[in-house]
N, C-alpha and C positions, 0 to 999 in steps of 0.2 A: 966604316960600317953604318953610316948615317942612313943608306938608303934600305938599311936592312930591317926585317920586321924580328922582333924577339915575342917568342910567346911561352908562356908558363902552362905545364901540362903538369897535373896530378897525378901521383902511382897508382898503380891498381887499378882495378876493375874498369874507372873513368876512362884514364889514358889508356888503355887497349882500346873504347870503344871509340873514341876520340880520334885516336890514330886510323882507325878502318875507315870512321869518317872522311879524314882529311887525304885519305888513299883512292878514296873513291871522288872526292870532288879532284884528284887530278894533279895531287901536291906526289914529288915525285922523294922521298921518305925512303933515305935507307934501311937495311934489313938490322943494324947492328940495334937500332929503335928497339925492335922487340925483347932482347935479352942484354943492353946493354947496364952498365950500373957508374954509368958518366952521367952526372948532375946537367951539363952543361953537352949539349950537342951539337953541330954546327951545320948547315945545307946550303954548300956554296952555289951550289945549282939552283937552288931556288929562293938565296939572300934571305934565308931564317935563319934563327938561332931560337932553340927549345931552352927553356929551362924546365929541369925533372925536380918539383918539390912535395912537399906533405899538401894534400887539399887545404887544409884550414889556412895554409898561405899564399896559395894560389891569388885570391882579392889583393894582400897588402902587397906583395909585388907589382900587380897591375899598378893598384894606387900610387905608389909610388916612382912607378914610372920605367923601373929597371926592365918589364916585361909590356911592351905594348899591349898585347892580345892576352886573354886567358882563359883557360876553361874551367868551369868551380858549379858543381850543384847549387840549386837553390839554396839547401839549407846551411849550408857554407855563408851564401849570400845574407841570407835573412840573419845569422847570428852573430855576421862581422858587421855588416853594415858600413861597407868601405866607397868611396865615392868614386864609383869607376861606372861607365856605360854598359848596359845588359843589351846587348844587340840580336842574339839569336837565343830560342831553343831548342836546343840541339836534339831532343828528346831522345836521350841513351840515358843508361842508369837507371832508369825510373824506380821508384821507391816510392815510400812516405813517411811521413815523422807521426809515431803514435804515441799515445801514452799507454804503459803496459804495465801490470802489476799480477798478485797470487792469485787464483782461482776464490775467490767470495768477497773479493773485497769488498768493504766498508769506508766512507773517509771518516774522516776524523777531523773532530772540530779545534780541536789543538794538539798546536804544532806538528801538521803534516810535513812530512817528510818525502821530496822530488830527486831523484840523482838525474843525473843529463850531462853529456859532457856539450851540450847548447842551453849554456847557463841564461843568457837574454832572449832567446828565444822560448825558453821553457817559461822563464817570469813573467814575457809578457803575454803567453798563454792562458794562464791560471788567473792573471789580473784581468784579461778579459771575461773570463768566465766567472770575476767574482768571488776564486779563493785566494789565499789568504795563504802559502805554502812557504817552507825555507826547502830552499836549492842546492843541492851538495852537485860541487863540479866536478866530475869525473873524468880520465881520459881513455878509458878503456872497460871493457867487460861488465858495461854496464847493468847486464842482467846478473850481477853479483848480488847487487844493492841489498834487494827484499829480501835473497836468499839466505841473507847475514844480519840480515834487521839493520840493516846502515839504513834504509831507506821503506818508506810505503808502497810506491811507485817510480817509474823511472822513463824518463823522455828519450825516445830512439827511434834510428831509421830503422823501420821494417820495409823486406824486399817480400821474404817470402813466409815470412811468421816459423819458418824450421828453429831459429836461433831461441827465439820466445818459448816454443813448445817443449824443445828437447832442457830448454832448464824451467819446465813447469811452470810460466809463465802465461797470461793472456791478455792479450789488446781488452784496454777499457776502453780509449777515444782515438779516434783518427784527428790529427790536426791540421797537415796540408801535404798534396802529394809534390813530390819532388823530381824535376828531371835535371840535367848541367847545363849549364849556359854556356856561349859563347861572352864573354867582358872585354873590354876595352879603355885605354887611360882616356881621359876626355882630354889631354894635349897631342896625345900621339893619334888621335882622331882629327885632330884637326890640323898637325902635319904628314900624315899618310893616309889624308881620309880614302882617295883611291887604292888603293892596295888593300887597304883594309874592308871597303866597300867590296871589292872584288872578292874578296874571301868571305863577307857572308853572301855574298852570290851563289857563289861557288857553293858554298853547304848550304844554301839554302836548299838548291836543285835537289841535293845528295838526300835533306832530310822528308824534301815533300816525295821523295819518290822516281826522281829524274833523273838523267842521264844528266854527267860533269858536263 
């Protein structure tokens, strides 16, 4: 399977759009894709092999090498900081990373209080801006935090602000908007740079607007 390309796809929302993508630039993707619940998939028609994992490890596989190609959000990107090639944006998912807290808030000059389950990317936000905060890492339901006094404020993707509003919540500061990338290992670039070439070709077309 040497000549094979492996690529790591994210669940959820991502790999739906990801897959529409790679269906429309022309990759010929069975149907069992959409409701299967195999980690590992295989398309002997077109020498891929998917891996199905959690986003947040999308990067360290690439890095590592076990997944040639990946596809991982910016903020995925920005918080791992894993040493793999950003070749396209695929501009699906879009979103942004806000900072959100209670309806009046105030900061506080000691010991502010951040929850964020993007522990590095939340620190070195607030170090740019100059505060001075402690981080509490989270990995889910992040808009708990304030509502329990675990926290002041709290670092999260917003898509549509519904999540924020319906728990009484309100965007303070936008910090960067987010769409997924296509990644790539920088060794498997440079043993299948053509195939892999060919595949941002291929969604390139698909993302400006053009026919596979």
């Amino acid at each position: 399977m040497t000549d094979w390309l492996t690529v790591a796809m994210p669940k959820g929302r991502i790999f739906e759009e990801a897959l529409e993508l790679l269906r429309k630039a022309g990759y010929n993707l069975p149907a069992e894709f959409d409701d299967s619940r195999k980690l590992i998939i295989d398309v002997p028609e077109e020498k891929m092999r998917f891996i199905l994992a959690k986003p947040m490890d999308v990067p360290t596989y690439v890095e590592h090498g076990v997944a040639d190609v990946g596809v991982a959000g910016k903020d995925t990107m920005i918080e791992e900081e894993r040493v793999v090639y950003e070749v396209l944006d695929l501009k699906i998912s879009e979103c942004y990373l806000a900072v959100a807290g209670l309806p009046g808030y105030e900061k506080k000059d000691i010991n502010p209080k951040v929850a964020s389950k993007y522990p590095n990317l939340a620190t070195q936000y607030f170090k740019e801006q100059g505060e001075q905060v402690e981080i509490i890492k989270l990995n889910g339901s992040i808009e708990l935090a304030p509502l329990i006094g675990l926290a002041d404020r709290i670092v999260d993707i917003v898509s549509t602000g519904r999540t924020l509003k319906e728990n009484g919540l309100v965007e303070l500061e936008t910090i960067v908007p987010i769409t997924s990338r296509l990644i790539v290992n920088p060794v498997s670039y440079r043993m299948q740079d053509e195939r892999i070439d060919q595949m941002v070709e291929r969604l390139s077309r698909v993302v400006e607007g053009e026919e596979a």
